[in-house]
C-alpha positions in Angstrom: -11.1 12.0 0.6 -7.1 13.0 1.1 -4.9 9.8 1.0 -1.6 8.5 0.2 -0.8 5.7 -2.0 2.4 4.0 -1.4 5.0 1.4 -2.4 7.8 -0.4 -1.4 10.6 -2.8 -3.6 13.0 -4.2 -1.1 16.4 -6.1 -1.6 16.1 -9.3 -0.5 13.4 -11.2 1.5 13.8 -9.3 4.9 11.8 -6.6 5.8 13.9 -4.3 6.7 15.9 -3.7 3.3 14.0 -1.6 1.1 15.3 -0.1 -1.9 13.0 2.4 -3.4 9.9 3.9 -2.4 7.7 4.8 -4.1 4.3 7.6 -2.9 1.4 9.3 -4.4 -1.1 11.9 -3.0 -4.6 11.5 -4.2 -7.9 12.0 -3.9 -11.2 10.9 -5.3 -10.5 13.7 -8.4 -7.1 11.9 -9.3 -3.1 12.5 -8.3 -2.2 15.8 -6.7 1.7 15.1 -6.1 4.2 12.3 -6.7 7.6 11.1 -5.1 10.2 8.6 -5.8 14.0 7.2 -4.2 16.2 4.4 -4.3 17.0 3.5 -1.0 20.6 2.0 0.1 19.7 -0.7 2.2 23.0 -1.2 3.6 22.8 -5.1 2.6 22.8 -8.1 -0.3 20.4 -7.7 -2.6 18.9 -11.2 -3.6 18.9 -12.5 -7.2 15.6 -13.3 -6.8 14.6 -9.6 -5.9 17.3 -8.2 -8.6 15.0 -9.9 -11.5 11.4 -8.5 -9.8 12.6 -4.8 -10.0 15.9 -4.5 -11.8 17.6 -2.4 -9.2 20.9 -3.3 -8.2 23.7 -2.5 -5.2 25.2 -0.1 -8.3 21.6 1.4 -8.2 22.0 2.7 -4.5 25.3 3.3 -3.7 25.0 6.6 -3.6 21.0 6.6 -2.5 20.5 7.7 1.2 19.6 5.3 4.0 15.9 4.8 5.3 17.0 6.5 8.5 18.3 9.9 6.1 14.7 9.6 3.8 12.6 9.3 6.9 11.6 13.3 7.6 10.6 13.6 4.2 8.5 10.1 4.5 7.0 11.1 8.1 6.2 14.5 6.4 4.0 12.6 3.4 2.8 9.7 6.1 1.6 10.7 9.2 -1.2 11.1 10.3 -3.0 10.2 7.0 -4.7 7.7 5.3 -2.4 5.0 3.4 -3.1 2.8 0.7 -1.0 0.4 -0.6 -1.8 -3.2 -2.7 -1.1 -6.0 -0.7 -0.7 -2.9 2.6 0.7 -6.1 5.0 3.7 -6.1 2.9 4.3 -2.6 2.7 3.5 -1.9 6.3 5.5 -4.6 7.4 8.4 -2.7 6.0 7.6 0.6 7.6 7.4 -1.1 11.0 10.7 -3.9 10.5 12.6 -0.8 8.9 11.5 1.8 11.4 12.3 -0.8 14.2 16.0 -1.4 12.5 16.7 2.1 12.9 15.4 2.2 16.7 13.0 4.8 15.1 9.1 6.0 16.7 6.4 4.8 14.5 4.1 7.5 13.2 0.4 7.5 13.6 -1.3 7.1 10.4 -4.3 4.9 9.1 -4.2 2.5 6.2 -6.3 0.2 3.7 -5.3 -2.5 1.2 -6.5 -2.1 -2.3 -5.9 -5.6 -2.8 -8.4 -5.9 -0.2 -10.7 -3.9 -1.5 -10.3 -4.9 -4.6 -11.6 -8.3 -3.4 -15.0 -6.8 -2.2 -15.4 -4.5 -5.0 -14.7 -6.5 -8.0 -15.4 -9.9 -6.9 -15.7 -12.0 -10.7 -12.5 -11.0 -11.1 -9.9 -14.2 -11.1 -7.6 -12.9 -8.8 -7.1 -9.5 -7.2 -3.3 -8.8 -8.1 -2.0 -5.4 -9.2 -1.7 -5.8 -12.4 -5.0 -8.2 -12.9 -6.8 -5.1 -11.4 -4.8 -2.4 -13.5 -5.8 -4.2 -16.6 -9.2 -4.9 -15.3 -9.7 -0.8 -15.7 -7.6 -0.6 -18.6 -4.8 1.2 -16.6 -1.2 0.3 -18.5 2.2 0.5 -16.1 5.8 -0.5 -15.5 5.0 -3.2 -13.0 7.5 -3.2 -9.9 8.3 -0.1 -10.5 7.7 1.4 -7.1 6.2 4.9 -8.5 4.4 3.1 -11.2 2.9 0.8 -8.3 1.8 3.0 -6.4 0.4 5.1 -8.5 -1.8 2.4 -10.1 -3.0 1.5 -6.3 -4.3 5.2 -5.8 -6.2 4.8 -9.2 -8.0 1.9 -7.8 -9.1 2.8 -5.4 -10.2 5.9 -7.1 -12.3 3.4 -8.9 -13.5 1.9 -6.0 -15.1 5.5 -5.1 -17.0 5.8 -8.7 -18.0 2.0 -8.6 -19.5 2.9 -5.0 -20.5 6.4 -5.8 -18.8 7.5 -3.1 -15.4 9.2 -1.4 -16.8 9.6 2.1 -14.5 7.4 3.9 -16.9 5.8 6.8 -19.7 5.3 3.7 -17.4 3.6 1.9 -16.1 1.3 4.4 -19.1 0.5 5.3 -20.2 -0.1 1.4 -16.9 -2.5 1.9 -18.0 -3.9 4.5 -14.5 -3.2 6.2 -12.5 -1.5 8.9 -9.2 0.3 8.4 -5.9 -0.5 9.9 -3.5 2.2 12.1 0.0 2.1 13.0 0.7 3.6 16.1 3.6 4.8 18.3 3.4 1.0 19.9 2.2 -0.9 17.5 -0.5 -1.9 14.5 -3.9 -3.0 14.1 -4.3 -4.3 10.3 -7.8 -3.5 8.8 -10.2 -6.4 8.4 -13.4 -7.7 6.5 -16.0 -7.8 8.9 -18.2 -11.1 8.3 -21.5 -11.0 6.9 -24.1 -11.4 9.2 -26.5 -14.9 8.6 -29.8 -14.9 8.1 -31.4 -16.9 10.8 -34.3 -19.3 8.3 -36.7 -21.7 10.7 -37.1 -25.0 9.0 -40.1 -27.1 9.4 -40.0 -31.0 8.9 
């Protein structure tokens, strides 16, 4: 299966002011292309968001906007199937930043390999990137938006062999999941579905 992995670092706590992006194409053999900006997000950047990623408003003063990256996004996004860890995040920026910019959203599908992560590896203590990363032995530059998202691609990667398949409905359905879309208006995120009970009669 064809997908893109992506990631965003953003500049302070809204939304709509990311700062580098970060996008991988994959599929279940490993990473067929890579891409990487800063972003100018035309606003403060946060201390707080200065010490996750190191990137500053020196950084991206000469970086284009989200509005001048966007046909070059569109062309890696739509209509395809996007990861990202913690994907609420990620697509909440697409949608807040695309909405700044009066922009159309694209159509594309997407999955949360923290998500999946959850149903996969369960014993794990928690499901963060780099708890998984290390989990599989993978070593990266943590909030580093290339280096994030190219670790989410190689978990879920992981989550094919562990599951012996790339077949996306199989898969899903090994998950016990369903994916999430953006659409021209609107989103629908992807959910767990709940187990079903077994029904037990009990005799006094």
């Amino acid at each position: 299966m064809e997908f893109v992995s992506i990631d965003f670092e953003t500049a302070n706590e809204k939304r709509n002011s990311p700062c580098a992006i970060g996008i991988v194409t994959a599929n279940e053999n490993g990473v067929t292309d890579e891409y990487y900006s800063l972003i100018n997000p035309m606003m403060h950047f946060s201390p707080f968001n200065k010490r996750i990623h190191g990137i500053t408003e020196d950084d991206v003063r000469d970086a284009p906007t989200f509005a001048e990256l966007w046909p070059t996004l569109e062309a890696y996004l739509s209509n395809k199937m996007v990861v990202a860890h913690n994907a609420s995040f990620d697509m909440s920026v697409i949608r807040a930043t695309l909405d700044y910019f009066d922009i159309i959203y694209p159509t594309l599908d997407y999955l949360c390999t923290a998500n999946i992560s959850r149903n996969v590896w369960p014993q794990l203590f928690n499901h963060k990137l780099n708890t998984v990363a290390a989990y599989h032995g993978i070593t990266f530059e943590h909030h580093h938006a290339l280096e994030d998202a190219r670790v989410a691609a190689k978990i879920l990667i992981k989550a094919f062999e562990t599951y012996a398949t790339a077949e996306l409905d199989i898969f899903l359905k090994k998950c016990n999941m369903s994916k999430g879309k953006i659409y021209e208006r609107g989103y629908v995120p992807p959910r767990s579905k709940r187990k079903k009970r077994s029904t037990r009669l009990y005799l006094k």
